[in-house]
C-alpha positions in Angstrom: -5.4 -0.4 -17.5 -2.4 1.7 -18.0 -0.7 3.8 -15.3 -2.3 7.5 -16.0 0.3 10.2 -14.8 -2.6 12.8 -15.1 -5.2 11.6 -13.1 -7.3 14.9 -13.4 -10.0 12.6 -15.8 -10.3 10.5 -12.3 -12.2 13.5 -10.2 -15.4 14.9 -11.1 -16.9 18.3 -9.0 -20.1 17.1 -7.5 -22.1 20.0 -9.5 -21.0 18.1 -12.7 -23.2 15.1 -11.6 -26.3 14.8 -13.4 -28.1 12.3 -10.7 -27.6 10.4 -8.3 -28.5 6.5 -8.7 -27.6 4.9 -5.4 -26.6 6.2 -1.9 -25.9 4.9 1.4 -23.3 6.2 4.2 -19.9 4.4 3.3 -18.7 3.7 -0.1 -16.2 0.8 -0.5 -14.4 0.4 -3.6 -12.9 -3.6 -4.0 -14.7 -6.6 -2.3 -11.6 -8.6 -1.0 -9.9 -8.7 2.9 -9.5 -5.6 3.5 -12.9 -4.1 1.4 -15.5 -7.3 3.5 -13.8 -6.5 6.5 -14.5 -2.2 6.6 -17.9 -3.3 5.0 -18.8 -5.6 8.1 -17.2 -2.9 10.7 -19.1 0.0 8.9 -22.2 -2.2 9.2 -22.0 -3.7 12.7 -21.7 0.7 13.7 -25.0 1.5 12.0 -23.8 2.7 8.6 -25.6 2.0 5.5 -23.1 0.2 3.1 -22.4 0.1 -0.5 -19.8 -2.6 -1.5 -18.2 -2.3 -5.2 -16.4 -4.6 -6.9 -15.5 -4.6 -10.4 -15.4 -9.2 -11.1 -17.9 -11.2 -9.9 -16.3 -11.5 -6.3 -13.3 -13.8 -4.9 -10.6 -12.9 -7.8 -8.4 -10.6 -6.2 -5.2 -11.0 -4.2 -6.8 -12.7 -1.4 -7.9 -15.4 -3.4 -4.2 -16.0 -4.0 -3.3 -15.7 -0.9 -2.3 -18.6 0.8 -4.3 -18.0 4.3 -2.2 -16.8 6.9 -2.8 -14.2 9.4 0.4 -12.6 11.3 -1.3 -12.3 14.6 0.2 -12.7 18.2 0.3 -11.1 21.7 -1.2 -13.5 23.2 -4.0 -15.0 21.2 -5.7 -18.3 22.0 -4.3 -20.6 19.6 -0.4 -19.5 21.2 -1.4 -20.0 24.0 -3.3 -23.4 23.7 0.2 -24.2 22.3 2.1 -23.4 24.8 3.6 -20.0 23.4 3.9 -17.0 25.9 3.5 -14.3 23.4 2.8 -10.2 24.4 2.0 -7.0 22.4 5.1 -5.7 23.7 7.6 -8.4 22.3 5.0 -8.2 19.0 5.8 -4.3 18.5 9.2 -4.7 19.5 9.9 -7.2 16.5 7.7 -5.4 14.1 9.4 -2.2 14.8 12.7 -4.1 14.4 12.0 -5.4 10.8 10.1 -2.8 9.2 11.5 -0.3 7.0 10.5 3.1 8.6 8.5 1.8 11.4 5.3 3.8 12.0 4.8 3.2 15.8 1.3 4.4 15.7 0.1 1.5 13.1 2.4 -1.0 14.7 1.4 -0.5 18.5 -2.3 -0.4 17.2 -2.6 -3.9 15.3 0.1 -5.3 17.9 -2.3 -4.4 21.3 -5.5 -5.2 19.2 -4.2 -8.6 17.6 -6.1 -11.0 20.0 -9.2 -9.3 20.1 -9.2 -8.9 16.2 -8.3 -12.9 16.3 -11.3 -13.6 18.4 -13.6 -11.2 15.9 -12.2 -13.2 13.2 -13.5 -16.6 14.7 -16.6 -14.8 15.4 -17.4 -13.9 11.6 -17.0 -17.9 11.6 -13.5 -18.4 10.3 -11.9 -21.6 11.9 -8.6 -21.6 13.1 -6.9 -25.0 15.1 -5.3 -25.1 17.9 -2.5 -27.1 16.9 1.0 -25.9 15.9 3.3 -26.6 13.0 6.6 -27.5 14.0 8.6 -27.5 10.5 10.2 -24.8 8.9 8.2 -24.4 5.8 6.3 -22.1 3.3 3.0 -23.2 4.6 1.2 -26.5 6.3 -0.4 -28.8 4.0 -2.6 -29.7 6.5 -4.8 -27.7 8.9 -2.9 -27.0 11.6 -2.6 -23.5 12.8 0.5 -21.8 14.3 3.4 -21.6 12.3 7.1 -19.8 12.3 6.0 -17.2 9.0 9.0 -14.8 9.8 12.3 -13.8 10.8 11.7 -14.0 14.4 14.1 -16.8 15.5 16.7 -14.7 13.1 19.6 -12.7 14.3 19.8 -9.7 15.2 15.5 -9.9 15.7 16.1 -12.7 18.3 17.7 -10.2 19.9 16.0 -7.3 20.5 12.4 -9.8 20.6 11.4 -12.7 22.7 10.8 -14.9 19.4 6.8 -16.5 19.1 5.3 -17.9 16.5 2.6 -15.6 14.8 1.4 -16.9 11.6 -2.4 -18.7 12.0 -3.5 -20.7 9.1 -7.4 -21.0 8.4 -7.9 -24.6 8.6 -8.0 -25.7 5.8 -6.5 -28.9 3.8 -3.8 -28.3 1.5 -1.7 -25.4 0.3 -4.0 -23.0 -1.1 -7.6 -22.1 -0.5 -7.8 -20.7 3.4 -7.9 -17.2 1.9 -10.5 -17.9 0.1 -12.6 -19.6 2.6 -12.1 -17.1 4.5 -13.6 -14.4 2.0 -16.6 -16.4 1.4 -17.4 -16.8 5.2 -16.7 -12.6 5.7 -18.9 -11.7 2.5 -21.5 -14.1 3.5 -21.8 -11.9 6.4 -21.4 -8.7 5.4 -24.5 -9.6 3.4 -26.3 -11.1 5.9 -25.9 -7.7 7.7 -27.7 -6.1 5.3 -23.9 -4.6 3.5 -25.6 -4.3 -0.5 -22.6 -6.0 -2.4 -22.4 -4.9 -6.2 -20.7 -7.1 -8.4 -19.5 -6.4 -12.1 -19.1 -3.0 -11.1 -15.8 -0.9 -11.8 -15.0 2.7 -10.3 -13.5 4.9 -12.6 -13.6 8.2 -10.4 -14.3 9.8 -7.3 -16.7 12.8 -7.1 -16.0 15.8 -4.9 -17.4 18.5 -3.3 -16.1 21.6 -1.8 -13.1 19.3 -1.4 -14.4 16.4 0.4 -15.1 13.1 -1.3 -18.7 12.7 -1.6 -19.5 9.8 -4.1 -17.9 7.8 -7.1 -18.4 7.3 -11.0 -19.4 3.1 -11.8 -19.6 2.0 -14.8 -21.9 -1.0 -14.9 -23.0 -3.3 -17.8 -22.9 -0.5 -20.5 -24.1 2.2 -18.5 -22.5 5.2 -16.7 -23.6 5.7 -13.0 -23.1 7.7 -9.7 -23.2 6.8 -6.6 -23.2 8.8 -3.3 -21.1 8.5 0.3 -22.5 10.7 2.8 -19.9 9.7 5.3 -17.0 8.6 3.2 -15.5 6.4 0.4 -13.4 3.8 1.4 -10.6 2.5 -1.5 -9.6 -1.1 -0.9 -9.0 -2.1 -4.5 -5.3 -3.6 -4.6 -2.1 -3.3 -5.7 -0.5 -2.3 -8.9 1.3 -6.1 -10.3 -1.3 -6.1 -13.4 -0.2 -2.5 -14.1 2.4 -3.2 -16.4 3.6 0.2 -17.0 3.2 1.0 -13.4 5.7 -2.0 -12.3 8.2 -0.8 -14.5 8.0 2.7 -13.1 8.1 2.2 -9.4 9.4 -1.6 -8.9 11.1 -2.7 -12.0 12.2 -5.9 -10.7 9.0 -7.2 -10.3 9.0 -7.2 -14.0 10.9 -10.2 -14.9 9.2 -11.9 -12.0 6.0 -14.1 -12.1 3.6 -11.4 -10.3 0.9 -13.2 -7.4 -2.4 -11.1 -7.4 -5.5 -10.8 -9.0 -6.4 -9.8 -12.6 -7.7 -6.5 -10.9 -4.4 -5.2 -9.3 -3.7 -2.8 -11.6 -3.4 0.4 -9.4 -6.7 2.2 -10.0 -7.3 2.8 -6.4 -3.8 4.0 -5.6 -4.4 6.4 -9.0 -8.0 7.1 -7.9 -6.5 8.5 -4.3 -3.6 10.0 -6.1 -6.1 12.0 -8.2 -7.5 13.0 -4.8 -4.6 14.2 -3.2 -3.2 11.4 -1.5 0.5 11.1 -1.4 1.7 7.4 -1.7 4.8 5.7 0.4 7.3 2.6 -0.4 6.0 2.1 -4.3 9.7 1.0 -5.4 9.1 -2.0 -2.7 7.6 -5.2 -3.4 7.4 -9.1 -1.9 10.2 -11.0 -3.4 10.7 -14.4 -3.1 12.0 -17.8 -4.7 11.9 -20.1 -1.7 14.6 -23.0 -1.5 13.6 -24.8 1.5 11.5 -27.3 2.8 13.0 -29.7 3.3 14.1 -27.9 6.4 17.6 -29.5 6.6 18.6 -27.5 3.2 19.0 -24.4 5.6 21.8 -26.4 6.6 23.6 -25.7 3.4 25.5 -22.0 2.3 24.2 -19.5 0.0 27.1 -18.0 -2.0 27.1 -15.5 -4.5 29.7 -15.3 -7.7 32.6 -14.2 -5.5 31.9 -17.5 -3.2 31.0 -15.5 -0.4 27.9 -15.9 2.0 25.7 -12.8 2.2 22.5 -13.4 4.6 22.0 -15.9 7.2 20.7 -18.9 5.2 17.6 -19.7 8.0 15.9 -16.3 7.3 12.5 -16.3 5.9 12.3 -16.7 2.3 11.8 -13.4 1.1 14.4 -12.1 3.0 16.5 -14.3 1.7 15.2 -13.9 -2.4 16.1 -9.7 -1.7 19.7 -10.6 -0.6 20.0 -12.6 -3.2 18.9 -10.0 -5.8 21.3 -7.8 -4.7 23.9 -10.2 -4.8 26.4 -8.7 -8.3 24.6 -9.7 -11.6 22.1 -11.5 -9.1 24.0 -14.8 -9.2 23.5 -17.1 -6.2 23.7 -20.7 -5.7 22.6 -22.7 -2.6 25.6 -25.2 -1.6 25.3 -28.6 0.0 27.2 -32.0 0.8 25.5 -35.6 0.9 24.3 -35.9 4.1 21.5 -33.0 3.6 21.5 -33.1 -0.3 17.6 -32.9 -1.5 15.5 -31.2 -4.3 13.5 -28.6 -3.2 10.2 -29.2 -2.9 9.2 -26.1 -5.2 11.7 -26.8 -7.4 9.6 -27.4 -10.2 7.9 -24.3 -9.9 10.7 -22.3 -9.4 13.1 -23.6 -12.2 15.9 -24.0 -9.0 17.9 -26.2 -10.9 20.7 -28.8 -10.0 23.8 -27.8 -11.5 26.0 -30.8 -10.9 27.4 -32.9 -8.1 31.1 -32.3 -7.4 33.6 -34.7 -5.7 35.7 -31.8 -4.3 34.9 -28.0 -3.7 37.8 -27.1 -6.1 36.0 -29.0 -8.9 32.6 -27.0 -8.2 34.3 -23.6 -8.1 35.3 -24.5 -11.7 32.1 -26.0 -12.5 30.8 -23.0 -11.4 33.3 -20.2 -12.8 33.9 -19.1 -9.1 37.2 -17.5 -8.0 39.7 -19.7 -7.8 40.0 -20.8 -3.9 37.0 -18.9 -2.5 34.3 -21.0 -2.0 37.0 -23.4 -0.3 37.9 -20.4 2.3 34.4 -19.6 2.8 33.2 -23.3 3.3 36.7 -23.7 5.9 35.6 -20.7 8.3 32.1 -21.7 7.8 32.6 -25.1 8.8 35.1 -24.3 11.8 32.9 -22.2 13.4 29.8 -24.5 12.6 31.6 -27.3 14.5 31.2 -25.2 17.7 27.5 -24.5 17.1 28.4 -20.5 16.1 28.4 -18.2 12.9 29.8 -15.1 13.6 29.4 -13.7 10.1 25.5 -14.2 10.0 24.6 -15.5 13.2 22.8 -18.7 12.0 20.4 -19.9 14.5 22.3 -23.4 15.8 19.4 -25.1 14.7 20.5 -24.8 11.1 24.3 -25.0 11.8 26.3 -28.1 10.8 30.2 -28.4 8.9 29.5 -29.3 5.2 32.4 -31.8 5.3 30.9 -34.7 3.7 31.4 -35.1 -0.6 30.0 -35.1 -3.2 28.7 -31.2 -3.0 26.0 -30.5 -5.3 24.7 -26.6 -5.9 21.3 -25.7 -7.2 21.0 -22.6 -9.2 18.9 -19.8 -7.6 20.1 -16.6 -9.6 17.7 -13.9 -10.9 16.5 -14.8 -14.6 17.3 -18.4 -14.2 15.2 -19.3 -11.1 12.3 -18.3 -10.6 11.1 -15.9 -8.7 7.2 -14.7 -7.0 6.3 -11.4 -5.7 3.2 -8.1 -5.7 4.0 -4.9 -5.0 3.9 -3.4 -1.4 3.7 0.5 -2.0 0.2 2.2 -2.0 -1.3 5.4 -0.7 -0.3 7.2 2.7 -2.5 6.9 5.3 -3.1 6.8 9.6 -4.2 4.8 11.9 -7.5 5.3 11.0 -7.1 4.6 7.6 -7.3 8.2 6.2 -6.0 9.0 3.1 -3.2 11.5 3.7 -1.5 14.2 1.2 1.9 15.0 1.1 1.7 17.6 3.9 -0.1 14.5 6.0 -3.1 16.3 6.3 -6.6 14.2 6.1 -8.0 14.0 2.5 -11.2 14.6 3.6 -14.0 12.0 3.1 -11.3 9.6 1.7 -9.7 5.9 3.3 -7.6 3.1 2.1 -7.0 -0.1 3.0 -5.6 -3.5 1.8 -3.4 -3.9 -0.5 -3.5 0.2 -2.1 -2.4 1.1 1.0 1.1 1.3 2.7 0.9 0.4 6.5 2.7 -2.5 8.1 4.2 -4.6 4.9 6.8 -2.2 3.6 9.6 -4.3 2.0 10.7 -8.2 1.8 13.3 -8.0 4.5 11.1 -7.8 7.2 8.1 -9.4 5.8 6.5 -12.0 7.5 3.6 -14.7 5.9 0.1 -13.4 7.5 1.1 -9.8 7.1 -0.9 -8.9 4.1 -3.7 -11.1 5.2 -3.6 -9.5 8.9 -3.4 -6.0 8.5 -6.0 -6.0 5.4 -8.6 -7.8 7.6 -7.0 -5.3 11.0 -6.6 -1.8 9.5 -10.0 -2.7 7.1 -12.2 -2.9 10.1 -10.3 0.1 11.7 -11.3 2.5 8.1 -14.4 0.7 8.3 -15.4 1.5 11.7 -13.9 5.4 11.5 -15.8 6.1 7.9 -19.0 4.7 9.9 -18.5 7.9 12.3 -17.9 10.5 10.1 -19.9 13.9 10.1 -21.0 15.9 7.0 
């Protein structure tokens, strides 16, 4: 689908409907985290459900998800492992990394994170716990808690009491505890009685009087309309497949190798646009080209073309990959000397190539076409102060601090256009707590929510994003439109 910058075609006035073919209280458009989740919540409060989903089920970005949920304060698997963890310390770091902090959203999935953990384990997702001590992308194995953030980075150390808050499904292996997850929340939603409609796509809303009422479906051949008596929920995804959407809002994402399902391509951002809904943080999007594990290669500098650091090289990997974008014609390379030289573990997937080895910095700035003499000032003051266990430029946690004294140096190549980098879009449409759709004067579109992935709430930018996020406040602020759309009055 195209991006459609007249989105009239996408709303229909209820006296324009010829009949009505289905009905039931809530109305939720896309069958992945965030969809399941406000179609078990809607349920479990007494609504009658009608779950749409345009594949057969399991294709959309959960399903590439990896399986973390960013969840903390407190929850059972911390403190089996020995972490003290609060919702205070957890809003306190979430307001520090986000983008424009909403305090409302933050302080809600902060001070309900261990109850939504323990509802999550009741729906019969597993979850160890056991903790991962590594710093790494994910476990291969199926242990639970992991660092999935910037928390241990400066200046969030800071102003936080560091914990570790990403939860892993157990599951073996890399990839797949999203998707086991999915299974075990539809399989429940439809043994509640939630009536799941595959092969379905939603190609309008219907309105009446101004208030959402019901959708258009086009189903094998045949045009159909369905009605909402409470409300219509959109949890449909992002916008990555939407070619000429990317290019309008995030660019960048363009030349990168987009993560999502082959559904992501905006309709139910242009469906609540078409509405009234105003959107937030659509030039934003999840970055990343990770160059660690091995953990000891946080050890090693990240320069750009000048032979200057920019970021402390421990942070998380996306907030790395957006400092590295920036860097001038997005030219980075990661620096090391012998004692922690390794490949990359993704380095096959990420084209992170090895330039060369060098016997002396001087010979890799010319290998390199750096400034004459700056990656050998850089790597003096860097190694000085590393000595002593400090970085006062970045503030690199002393875990990851250690001279690079020892030749040969070797660089891997981690620019923009040669490496390769991952990312989906972040932006979506405006809404509360609740998950209510809001317009531009953030008044309530009535009878419309969002959740997941076509909506903005805690995940604004790849600074501050943290592994779980997507995962956590899908499956959080799901349940929340889910439970809200449930109460609604006609």
């Amino acid at each position: 689908m195209t991006f459609v910058s007249n989105t009239d075609c996408m709303i229909i006035e209820s006296h324009a409907v010829p009949v009505w073919s289905k009905a039931a209280d809530v109305l939720i458009v896309g069958a992945g985290m965030a969809g399941v989740c406000a179609a078990i919540e809607a349920r479990s409060t007494g609504a009658s459900v009608l779950l749409v989903e345009r594949s057969g089920g399991g294709t959309g970005a959960t399903a590439a998800a990896s399986g973390h949920f960013y969840l903390g304060g407190g929850t059972p698997v911390q403190t089996a492992c020995g972490f003290n963890d609060s919702a205070e310390q957890m809003i306190r770091y979430l307001e520090a990394v986000a983008l424009q902090p909403d305090h409302d959203k933050i302080e809600a999935y902060c001070r309900g994170s261990v109850a939504h953990f323990e509802w999550l384990e009741a729906q019969g997702i597993p979850f160890e716990r056991s903790y991962y001590p590594h710093k790494d992308v994910i476990q291969r194995g199926t242990e639970c808690l992991i660092w999935t953030g910037n928390e241990q980075v400066w200046p969030y150390r800071e102003l936080a009491k560091p914990a570790p808050r990403g939860h892993k499904v157990a599951f073996e292996g890399e990839e797949g505890g999203a998707a086991l997850a999915l299974r075990l929340l539809t399989e429940r939603a439809e043994a509640l009685g939630v009536d799941t409609n595959p092969y379905s796509k939603v190609d309008a809303l219907v309105r009446d009087n101004g208030r959402i009422v019901g959708v258009r479906v086009q189903r094998f051949g045949r045009t159909l309309y369905w009605r909402a008596s409470k409300a219509v929920i959109l949890a449909a995804g992002g916008f990555g497949q939407n070619r000429q959407m990317v290019e309008t809002f995030v660019p960048q994402l363009a030349s990168a190798y987009i993560q999502g399902g082959p559904y992501d391509d905006g309709l139910g951002i242009q469906l609540g646009i078409a509405a009234g809904g105003a959107v937030q943080h659509m030039e934003q999007a999840f970055l990343t080209s990770p160059f660690y594990p091995p953990q000891d290669l946080l050890k090693g500098i990240l320069v750009n073309r000048k032979g200057q650091r920019f970021v402390a090289e421990d942070s998380y990997h996306s907030r790395s990959s957006i400092h590295s974008l920036r860097q001038p014609q997005g030219e980075v390379y990661l620096i090391v000397d012998v004692q922690i030289f390794a490949y990359p573990r993704f380095a096959e997937l990420t084209n992170q190539h090895l330039v060369d080895g060098f016997e002396t910095l001087e010979q890799m700035e010319t290998g390199l076409e750096l400034p004459a003499g700056a990656l050998q000032a850089t790597l003096q003051a860097y190694n000085a102060h590393a000595a002593n266990g400090e970085d006062p430029q970045f503030h690199k946690h002393p875990n990851w601090l250690k001279p690079l004294t020892e030749g040969p140096y070797a660089a891997f190549d981690l620019s923009w256009g040669k490496a390769v980098y991952t990312g989906f879009t972040l932006g979506g449409l405006s809404v509360n707590v609740r998950g209510q759709v809001l317009d531009d004067a953030g008044q309530v579109v009535p009878g419309l929510y969002a959740a997941g992935a076509c909506a903005s709430n805690i995940a604004q930018d790849s600074n501050g994003y943290a592994s779980g996020t997507c995962l956590g406040e899908a499956s959080f602020f799901g349940r929340c439109a889910g439970r809200q759309a449930a109460k609604e009055y006609m």
